[in-house]
Each structure stands twice: as C-alpha cells, then as structure tokens.
N, C-alpha and C positions, 0 to 999 in steps of 0.2 A: 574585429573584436577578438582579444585573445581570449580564451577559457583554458582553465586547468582541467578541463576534460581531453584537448588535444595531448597534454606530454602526458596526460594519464596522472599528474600530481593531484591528492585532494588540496584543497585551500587551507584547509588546516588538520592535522593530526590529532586528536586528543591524546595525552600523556602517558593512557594506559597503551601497553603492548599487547598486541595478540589480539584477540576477540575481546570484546567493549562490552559487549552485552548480549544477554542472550533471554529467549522466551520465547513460549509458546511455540516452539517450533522452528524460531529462527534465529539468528547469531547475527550480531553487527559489528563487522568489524571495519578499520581505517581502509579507505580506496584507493588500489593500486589498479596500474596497469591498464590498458587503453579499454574505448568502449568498444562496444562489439552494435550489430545493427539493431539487436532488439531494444540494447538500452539507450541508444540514439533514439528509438524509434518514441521510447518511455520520456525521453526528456522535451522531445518535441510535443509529446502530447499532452505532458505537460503546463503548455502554451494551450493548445486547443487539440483538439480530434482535428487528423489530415493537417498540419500544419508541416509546410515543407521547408521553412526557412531555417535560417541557421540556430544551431543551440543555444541558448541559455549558458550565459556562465555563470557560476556559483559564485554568490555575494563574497569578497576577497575577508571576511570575517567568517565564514560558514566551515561545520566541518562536512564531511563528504564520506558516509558510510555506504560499505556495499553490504546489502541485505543478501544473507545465504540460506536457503532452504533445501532440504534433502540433497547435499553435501555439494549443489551448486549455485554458483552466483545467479540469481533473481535480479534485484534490482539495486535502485540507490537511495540513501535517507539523507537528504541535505538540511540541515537546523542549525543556527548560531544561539550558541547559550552569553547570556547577556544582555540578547535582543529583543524588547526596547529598552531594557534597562536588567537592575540589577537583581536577582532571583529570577530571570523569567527568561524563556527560549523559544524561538519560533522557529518551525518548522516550515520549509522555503521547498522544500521537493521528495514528494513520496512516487519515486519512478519505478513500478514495476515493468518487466518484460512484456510485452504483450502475450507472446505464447505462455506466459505465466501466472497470467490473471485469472481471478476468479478462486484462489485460495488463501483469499486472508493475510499474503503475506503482509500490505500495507498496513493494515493495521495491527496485526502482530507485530512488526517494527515496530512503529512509534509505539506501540505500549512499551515494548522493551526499553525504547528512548526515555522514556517518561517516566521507569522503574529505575533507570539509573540514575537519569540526572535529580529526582528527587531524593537520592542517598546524597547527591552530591549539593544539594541544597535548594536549587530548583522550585518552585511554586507554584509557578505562572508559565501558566503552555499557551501559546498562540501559533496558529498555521496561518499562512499568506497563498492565497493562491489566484492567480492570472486570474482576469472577469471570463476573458474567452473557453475559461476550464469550466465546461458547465456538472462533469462527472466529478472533477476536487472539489467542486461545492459541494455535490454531494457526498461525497467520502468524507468530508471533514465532518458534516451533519451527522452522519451514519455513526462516528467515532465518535459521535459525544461533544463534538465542538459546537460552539454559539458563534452566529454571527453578531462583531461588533463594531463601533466607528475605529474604524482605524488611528493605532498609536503613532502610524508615520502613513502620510498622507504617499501613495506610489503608483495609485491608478488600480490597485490591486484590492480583493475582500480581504475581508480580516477575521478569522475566529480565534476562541479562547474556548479553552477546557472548563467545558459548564459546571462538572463536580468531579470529583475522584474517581479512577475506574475501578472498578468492582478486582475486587480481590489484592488491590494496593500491599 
C-alpha cells in the first residue's frame, strides 16, 4: 500500500503558505519531510493502542497538517474539507507523539482547524475514528463531538460537532 507518509508528501496542501493556523498555543502548518518514530508511533495508534501493522494512509482527498507546539513538531491533523459534502470537514487523524501527550495539543489543533475553516465557510465538523480506537472515542466526546450514524458507511464511528466551541 503506498502512503504519502513514506516520501514525506502531504495528500494535499492547502493554498495558504506558511502557517495555516494557529491557537491556543499551537500553529498548523502544511506537512513536510519524513516521519520520525514517535509519529509512526501516533499514527498507528491511531488504529488501536499496541497496533504493529502497517500505517494508515491518508485518504488521497485529505490535507495533512503537522501540529507545532513550543517551537517543535508534535504531531499530525489529517481532515478533508468537503467531506461528506459541501460546508462540511471531517477530521480523519489527530496523531499526537506519544512522549507528547497529555498537553492539549489535540485539541487545541482542531480548534484551530475549526477556527479557520469556519472563516473559510465551514459549518459542519465530523471526526471519523477506527472502532478499535477506544481513547479517539473518547477524545472526540471530550472535544465536544456527538456520536452519529455515519454519512458514509466505512466500518468506522462517526461524530459531529454538537455546538460551537466556546469563545468562536
């Protein structure tokens, strides 16, 4: 299976240059340059806790941010805006480091995700996350998301952004 994680290409750039977005402490910008073990580590776990198979590639529609906190690479925020349709984005991978966890940055990303693309018209936020991710269930609950029947049938849960996040 090929992934644009091995040449280090994200699947898609968004149009702005530079840093994308930023808040609460962390910057999103476009993803270069190979993975390193701990974000291998974040992608696989993605799938499950202890999952040793190979990574996950990024849906060939998805962009691929790398989340920056205290001026080094964290993790990754993978989301395609579009997805399942038009106003709306789902959010497909909130990979933190492991040696990294435990500060918020997840969800300080997608806030910031969720601050931009609703300048940029955005409405509808949906995260997808593996059944065997039993801790992205709960992150997506924690962040304010609702579970709901899923807008494309993939084996996968589904949430959506129950209300506006405070301080919009």
């Amino acid at each position: 299976m090929s992934t644009p994680w091995r040449d280090g290409q994200p699947a898609q750039s968004p149009r702005w240059g530079g840093a994308w977005a930023r808040g609460g402490g962390v910057t999103l910008a476009p993803f270069s340059g190979a993975l390193d073990a701990g974000l291998e580590r974040a992608l696989r776990d993605g799938v499950e806790r202890g999952y040793e198979g190979p990574i996950p590639a990024a849906p060939p529609h998805a962009t691929c941010m790398v989340v920056r906190a205290v001026g080094e690479r964290v993790g990754l925020l993978v989301f395609a805006a579009g997805v399942p349709g038009p106003g709306a984005a789902t959010v497909h991978a909130i990979a933190i480091d492991p040696d990294r966890r435990g500060n918020d940055y997840g969800t300080r990303a997608l806030l910031a995700m969720e601050r931009w693309l609703r300048r940029e018209g955005v409405a509808t936020f949906y995260g997808r996350v593996p059944r065997g991710n039993g801790r992205g269930l709960y992150f997506m609950l924690r962040a304010g998301y609702s579970p709901v029947t899923p807008p494309v049938v993939d084996g996968a849960s589904w949430f959506l952004r129950s209300a506006e996040p405070p301080g919009k």
